[in-house]
Phi, psi and omega in degrees: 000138176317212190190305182248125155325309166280025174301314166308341204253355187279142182265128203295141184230138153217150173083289193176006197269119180288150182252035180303294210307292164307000105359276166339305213265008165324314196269303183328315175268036164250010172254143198268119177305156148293354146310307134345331222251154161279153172307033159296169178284345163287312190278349170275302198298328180296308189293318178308306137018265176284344169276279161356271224288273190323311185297342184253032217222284159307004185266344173238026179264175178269153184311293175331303217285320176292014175280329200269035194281324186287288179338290192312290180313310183291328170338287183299344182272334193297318169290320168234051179240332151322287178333300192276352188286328191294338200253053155247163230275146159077021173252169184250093174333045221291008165285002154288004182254119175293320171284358163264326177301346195265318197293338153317279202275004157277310154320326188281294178327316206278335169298325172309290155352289171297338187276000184252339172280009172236015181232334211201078154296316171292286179321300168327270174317323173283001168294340189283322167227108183329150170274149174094004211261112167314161202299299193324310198279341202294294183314287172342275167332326168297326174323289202301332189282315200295347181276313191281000154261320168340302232279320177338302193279354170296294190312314180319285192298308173256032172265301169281008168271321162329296208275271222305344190277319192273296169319339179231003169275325157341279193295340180297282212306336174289314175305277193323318184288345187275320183283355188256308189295339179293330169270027173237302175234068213275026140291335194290308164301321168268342154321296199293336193274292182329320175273354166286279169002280218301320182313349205236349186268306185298335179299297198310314179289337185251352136343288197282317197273343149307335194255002183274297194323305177300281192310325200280357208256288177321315177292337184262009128305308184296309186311329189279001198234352200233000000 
């Protein structure tokens, strides 16, 4: 048993070496090129998959904006092959950590950004200022707008590090009550395993659906940019 709740979020060291980065790149290299892959019913569910996703991810950007359709997808696969890597027993989350979510979403963001001040200059910039916007109010508005385009890849990052940090900090309190209760009441106690069961079926789902979140977010900045 831990000692600190946050014991888990600590990134695993060994010899004094941090492993983030062969962590990260774990789940990637459990995929199987598509070259690789045989006519199966696993290499079907996969295609089915990645077209699902690209159809709901790509139907309202513009042909330009869908070139970055390849980008988007290993995105959303990175994340939530990350996502699902924490809820197997003794493993380590790197999306609980906000400087790799952030170190995600600032590049992604600030390439939007730039491609739309270099495609859409007007468009871009008039967003900063409303049309019709009195003299007085003007500046303010420039303020506001310019903190709420900042503030996106902020938001972006600890909107996911939140939900998976809350999601495993649960289940970490829950684990501990089910080991104290199982020698004192162990009806109490299985009640309590059983609701872990269904917590780890709601984790897996809201795994996917952050990294659906993250990628959809990102993507409708490229639409607003392209």
């Amino acid at each position: 048993m831990n000692q600190n709740l946050f014991t888990s979020f600590n990134i695993p060291v060994i010899l004094g070496i941090p492993l983030a980065v062969l962590i990260i790149m774990f789940p990637t290299m459990l995929i199987i090129p598509p070259k690789n892959l045989i006519n199966n019913r696993l290499s079907s569910i996969q295609q089915w998959l990645v077209k699902l996703t690209l159809k709901q991810m790509m139907t309202s950007h513009t042909p330009k904006g869908r070139t970055w359709s390849l980008m988007l997808l290993s995105l959303i696969t990175f994340i939530a092959l990350n996502n699902i890597l924490g809820l197997t027993p003794y493993a380590f989350t790197p999306t609980t950590q906000l400087s790799m979510n952030l170190g995600m979403a600032i590049p992604l963001w600030a390439a939007t950004v730039l491609m739309g001040l270099r495609f859409k200059t007007k468009s871009s910039l008039a967003h900063f200022l409303p049309q019709g916007t009195p003299i007085p109010l003007i500046p303010m508005l420039i303020i506001i707008e310019t903190i709420s385009l900042v503030i996106q890849p902020v938001a972006l990052a600890v909107r996911l590090t939140a939900n998976i940090t809350a999601g495993h900090l649960l289940m970490h309190l829950l684990g501990d009550t089910a080991l104290t209760l199982m020698s004192i009441y162990l009806s109490s106690s299985t009640i309590t395993i059983i609701i872990i069961i269904l917590l780890i079926t709601l984790e897996l789902g809201v795994a996917l659906i952050q990294a659906y979140v993250f990628t959809l977010l990102v993507g409708l900045y490229l639409h607003d940019n392209s």
